[in-house]
TITI-463362 format. One record per residue (C-alpha): x, y, z; residue in three letters; residue number from 1. Coordinates in steps of 0.001 Angstrom, whole numbers, plus 500000, padded with zeros to 6 digits. Last residue first. Layout:
@u->X | v->Y | w->Z | code->ALA | pos->NUM
...
***
This chain:
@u->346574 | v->452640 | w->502088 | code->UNK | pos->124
@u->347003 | v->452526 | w->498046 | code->UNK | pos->123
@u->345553 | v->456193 | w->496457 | code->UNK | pos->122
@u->343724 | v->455700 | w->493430 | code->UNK | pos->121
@u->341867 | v->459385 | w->492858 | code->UNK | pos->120
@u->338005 | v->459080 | w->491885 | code->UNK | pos->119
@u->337560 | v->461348 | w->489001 | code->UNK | pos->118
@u->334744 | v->459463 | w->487583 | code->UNK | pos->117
@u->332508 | v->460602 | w->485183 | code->UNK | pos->116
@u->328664 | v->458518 | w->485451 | code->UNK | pos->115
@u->326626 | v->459925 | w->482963 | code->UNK | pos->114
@u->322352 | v->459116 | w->481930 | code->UNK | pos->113
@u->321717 | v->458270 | w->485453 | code->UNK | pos->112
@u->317606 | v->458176 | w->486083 | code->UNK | pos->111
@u->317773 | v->454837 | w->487748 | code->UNK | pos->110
@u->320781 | v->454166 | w->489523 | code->UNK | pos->109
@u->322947 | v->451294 | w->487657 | code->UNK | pos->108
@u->325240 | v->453674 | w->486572 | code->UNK | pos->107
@u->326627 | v->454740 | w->490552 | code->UNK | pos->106
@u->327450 | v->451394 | w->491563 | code->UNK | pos->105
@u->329662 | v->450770 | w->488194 | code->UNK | pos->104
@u->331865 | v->453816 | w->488733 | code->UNK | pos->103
@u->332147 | v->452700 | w->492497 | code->UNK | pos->102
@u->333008 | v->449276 | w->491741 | code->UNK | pos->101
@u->335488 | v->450622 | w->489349 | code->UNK | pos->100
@u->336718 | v->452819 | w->491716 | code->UNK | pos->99
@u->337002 | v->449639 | w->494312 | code->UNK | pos->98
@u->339081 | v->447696 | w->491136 | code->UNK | pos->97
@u->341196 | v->449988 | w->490822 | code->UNK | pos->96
@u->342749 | v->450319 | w->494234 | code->UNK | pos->95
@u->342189 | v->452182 | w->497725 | code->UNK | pos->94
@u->339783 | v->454637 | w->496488 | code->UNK | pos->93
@u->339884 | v->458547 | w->496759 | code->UNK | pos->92
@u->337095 | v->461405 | w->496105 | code->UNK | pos->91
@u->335259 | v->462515 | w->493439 | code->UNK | pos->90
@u->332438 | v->460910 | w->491775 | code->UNK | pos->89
@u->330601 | v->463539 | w->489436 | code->UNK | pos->88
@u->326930 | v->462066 | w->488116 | code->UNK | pos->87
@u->324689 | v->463455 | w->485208 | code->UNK | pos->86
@u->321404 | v->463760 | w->486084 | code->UNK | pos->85
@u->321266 | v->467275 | w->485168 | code->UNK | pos->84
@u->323784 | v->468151 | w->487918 | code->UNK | pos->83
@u->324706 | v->465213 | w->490516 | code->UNK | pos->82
@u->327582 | v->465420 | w->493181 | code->UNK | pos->81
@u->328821 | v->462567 | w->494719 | code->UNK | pos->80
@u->331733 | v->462894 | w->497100 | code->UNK | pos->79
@u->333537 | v->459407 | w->498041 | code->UNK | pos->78
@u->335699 | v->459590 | w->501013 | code->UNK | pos->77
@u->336016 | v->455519 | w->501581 | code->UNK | pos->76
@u->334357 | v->453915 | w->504183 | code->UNK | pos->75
@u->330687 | v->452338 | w->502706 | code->UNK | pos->74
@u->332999 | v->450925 | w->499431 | code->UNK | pos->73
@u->333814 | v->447892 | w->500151 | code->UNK | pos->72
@u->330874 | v->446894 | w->502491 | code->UNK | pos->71
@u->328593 | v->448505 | w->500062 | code->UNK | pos->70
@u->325854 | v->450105 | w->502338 | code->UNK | pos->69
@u->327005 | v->453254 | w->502674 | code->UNK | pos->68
@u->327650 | v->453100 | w->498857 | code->UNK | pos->67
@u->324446 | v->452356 | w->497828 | code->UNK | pos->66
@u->323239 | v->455168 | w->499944 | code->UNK | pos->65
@u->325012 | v->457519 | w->498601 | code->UNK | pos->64
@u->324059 | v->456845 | w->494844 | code->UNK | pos->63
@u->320193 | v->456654 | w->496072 | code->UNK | pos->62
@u->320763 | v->460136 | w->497917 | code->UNK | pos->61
@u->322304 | v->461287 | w->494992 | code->UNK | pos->60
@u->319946 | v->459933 | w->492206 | code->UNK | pos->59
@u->316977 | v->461336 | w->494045 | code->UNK | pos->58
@u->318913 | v->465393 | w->494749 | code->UNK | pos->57
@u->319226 | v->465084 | w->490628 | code->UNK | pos->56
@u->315975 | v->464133 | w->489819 | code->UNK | pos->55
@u->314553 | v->466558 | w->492456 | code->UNK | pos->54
@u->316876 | v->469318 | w->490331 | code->UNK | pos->53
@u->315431 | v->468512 | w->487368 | code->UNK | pos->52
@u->312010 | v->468720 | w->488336 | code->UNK | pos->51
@u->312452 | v->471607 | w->490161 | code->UNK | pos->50
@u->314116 | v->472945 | w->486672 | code->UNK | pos->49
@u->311376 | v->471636 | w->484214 | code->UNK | pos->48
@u->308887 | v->473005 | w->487055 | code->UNK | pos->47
@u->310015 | v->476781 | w->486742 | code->UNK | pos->46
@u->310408 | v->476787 | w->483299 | code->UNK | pos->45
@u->306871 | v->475699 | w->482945 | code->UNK | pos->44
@u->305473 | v->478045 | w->485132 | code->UNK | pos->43
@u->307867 | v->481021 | w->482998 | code->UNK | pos->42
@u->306146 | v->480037 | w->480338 | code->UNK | pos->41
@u->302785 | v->480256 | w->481929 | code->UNK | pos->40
@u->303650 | v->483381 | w->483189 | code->UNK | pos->39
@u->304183 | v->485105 | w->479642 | code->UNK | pos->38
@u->301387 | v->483694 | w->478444 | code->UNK | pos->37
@u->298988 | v->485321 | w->480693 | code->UNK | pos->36
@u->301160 | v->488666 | w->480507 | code->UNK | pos->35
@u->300265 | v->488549 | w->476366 | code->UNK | pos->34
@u->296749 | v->487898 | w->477446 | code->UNK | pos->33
@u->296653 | v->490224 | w->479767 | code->UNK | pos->32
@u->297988 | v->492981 | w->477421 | code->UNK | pos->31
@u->294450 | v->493146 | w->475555 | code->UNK | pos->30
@u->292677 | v->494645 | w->478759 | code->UNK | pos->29
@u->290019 | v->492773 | w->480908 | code->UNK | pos->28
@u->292198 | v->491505 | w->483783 | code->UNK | pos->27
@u->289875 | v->490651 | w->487170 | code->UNK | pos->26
@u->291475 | v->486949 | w->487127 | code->UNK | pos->25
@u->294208 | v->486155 | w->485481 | code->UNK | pos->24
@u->296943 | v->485566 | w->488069 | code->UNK | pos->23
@u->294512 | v->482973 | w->489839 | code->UNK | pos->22
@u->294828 | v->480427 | w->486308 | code->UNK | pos->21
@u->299009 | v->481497 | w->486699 | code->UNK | pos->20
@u->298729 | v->480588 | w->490293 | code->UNK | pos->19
@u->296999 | v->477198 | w->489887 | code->UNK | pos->18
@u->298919 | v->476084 | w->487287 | code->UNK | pos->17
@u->302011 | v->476485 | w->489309 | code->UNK | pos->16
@u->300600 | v->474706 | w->491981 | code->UNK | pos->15
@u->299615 | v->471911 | w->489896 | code->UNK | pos->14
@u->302887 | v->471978 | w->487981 | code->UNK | pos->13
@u->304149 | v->471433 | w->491783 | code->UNK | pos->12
@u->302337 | v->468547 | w->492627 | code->UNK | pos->11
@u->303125 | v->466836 | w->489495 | code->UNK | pos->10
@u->306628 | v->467451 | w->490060 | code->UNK | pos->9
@u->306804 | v->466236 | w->493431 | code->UNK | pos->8
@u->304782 | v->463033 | w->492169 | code->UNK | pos->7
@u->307434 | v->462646 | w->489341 | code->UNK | pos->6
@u->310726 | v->462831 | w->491971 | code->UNK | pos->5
@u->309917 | v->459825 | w->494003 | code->UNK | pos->4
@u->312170 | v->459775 | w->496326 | code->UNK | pos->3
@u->313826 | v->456719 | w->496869 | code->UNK | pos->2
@u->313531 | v->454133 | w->500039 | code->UNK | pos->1
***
């Protein structure tokens, strides 16, 4: 099971919207208008990078558990770290052709626009 990172997103843009609609109320003077936008902006902000970073925290748990359940893979010290969908394998793997596997494993995610691979071949 993934997590589904547009429904968290859409519930907090509706939070966010929420507070900067509540932030307005009771302000008559010219400057709330300029503090109105202001917020919103920073709203937005705010949900581009949650939604970013549920993106990222999907495509790792999906990436993770992939390997878990690869049997050639579900041993070996792979880290996975994810930043703006862009994936980071690090780690060590017994030949070539299992950090190729790995490489491979971690593209087909959904959402992965970069796989780098620093994945260390170290023979047992």
């Amino acid at each position: 099971m993934t997590a589904n990172p547009r429904r968290f997103s859409a519930t907090l843009l509706s939070l966010a919207a929420g507070s900067v609609v509540l932030s307005g109320c009771d302000r008559d003077d010219d400057r709330s208008l300029g503090r109105h936008l202001d917020i919103r902006q920073a709203a937005r902000e705010a949900v581009d990078q949650v939604n970013s970073k549920s993106w990222d925290l999907a495509i790792t748990s999906e990436i993770h558990a992939r390997l878990a359940n690869d049997p050639a893979l579900s041993a070996l010290p792979i880290d996975v770290d994810t930043t703006g969908r862009r994936v980071l394998l690090r780690g060590l793997a017994p030949d070539a052709s299992a950090r190729l596997r790995a490489s491979r494993l971690a593209g087909t995610v959904d959402g992965v626009v970069a796989v780098k691979n620093d994945l260390s071949v170290t023979p047992r």
